[in-house]
MIGURO-540100 format. One record per residue (C-alpha): residue number from 0; chain; x, y, z. Coordinates in nm, 4 decimals, decimal comma. Example, Ala and Ser with C-alpha at 12.3 -4.5 7.8 and 13.67 -1.06 7.14 Angstrom:
[0 A [1,2300 -0,4500 0,7800]]
[1 A [1,3670 -0,1060 0,7140]]
END
This chain:
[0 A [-8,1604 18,9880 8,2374]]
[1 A [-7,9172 19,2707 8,1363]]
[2 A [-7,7877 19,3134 7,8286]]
[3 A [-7,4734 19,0929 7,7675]]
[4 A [-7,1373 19,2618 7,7541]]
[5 A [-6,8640 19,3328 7,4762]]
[6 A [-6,6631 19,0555 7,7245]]
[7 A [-6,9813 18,8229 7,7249]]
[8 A [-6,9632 18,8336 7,3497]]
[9 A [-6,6348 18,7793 7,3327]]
[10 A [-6,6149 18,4967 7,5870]]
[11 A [-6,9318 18,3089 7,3974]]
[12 A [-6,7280 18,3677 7,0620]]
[13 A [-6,4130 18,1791 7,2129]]
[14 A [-6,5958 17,9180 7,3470]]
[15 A [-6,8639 17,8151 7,1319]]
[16 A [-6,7674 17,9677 6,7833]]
[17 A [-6,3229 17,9138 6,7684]]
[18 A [-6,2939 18,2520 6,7853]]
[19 A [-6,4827 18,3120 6,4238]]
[20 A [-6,6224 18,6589 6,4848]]
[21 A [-6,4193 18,9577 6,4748]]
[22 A [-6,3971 19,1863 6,7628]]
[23 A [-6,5150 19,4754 6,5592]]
[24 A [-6,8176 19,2570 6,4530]]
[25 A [-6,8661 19,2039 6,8120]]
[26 A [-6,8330 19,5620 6,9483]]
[27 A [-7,1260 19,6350 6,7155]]
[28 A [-7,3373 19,3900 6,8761]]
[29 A [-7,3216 19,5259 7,2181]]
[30 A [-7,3788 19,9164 7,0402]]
[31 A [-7,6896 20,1098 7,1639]]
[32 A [-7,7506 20,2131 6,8046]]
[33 A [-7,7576 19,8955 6,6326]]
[34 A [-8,0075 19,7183 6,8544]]
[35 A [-8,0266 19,3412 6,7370]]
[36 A [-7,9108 19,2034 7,0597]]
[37 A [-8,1815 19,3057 7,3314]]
[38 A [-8,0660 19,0558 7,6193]]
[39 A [-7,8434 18,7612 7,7122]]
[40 A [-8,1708 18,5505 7,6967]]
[41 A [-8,2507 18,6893 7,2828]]
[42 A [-7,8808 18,5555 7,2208]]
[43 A [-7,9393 18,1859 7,3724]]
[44 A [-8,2402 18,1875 7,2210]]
[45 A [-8,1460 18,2996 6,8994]]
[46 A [-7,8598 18,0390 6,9320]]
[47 A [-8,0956 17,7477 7,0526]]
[48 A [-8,2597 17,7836 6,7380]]
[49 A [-8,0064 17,7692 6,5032]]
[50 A [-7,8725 17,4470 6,7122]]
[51 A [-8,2321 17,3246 6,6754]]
[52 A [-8,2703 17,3720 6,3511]]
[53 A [-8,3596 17,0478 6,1506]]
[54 A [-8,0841 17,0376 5,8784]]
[55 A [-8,1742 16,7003 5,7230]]
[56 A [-7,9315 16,4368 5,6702]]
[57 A [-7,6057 16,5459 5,6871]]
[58 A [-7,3098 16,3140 5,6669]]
[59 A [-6,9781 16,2046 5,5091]]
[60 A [-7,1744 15,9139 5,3375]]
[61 A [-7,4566 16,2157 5,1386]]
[62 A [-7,2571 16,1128 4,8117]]
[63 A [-7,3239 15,7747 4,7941]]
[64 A [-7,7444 15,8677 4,7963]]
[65 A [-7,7597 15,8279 4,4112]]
[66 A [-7,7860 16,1686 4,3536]]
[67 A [-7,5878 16,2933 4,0548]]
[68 A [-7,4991 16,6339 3,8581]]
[69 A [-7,5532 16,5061 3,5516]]
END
């Protein structure tokens, strides 16, 4: 696959992150020099993982587990 597009980026952004990233942020992405983002495939990989990622039990209910600050 080719490398995805400032308008790829931008499009995922909208869709899957609200619009959280700034374009700027974005533009750097895509940049030959800084090099993170290799192909479309690293980024839905990348983002699989994160998704995947076991974060434990997470939930509204967390304060109730008779954990305290004291």
């Amino acid at each position: 696959m080719t490398r995805p597009t400032f308008a790829t980026l931008r499009a995922m952004n909208a869709e899957f992150f609200g619009g959280r990233w700034d374009d700027k942020d974005l533009e750097q992405l895509v940049a030959p020099t800084f090099g993170v983002v290799s192909s479309f495939e690293k980024v839905i990989l990348d983002l699989q993982r994160i998704v995947n990622k076991d974060l434990g039990q997470v939930t509204p209910d967390d304060h109730n587990s008779g954990l305290t600050n004291d």
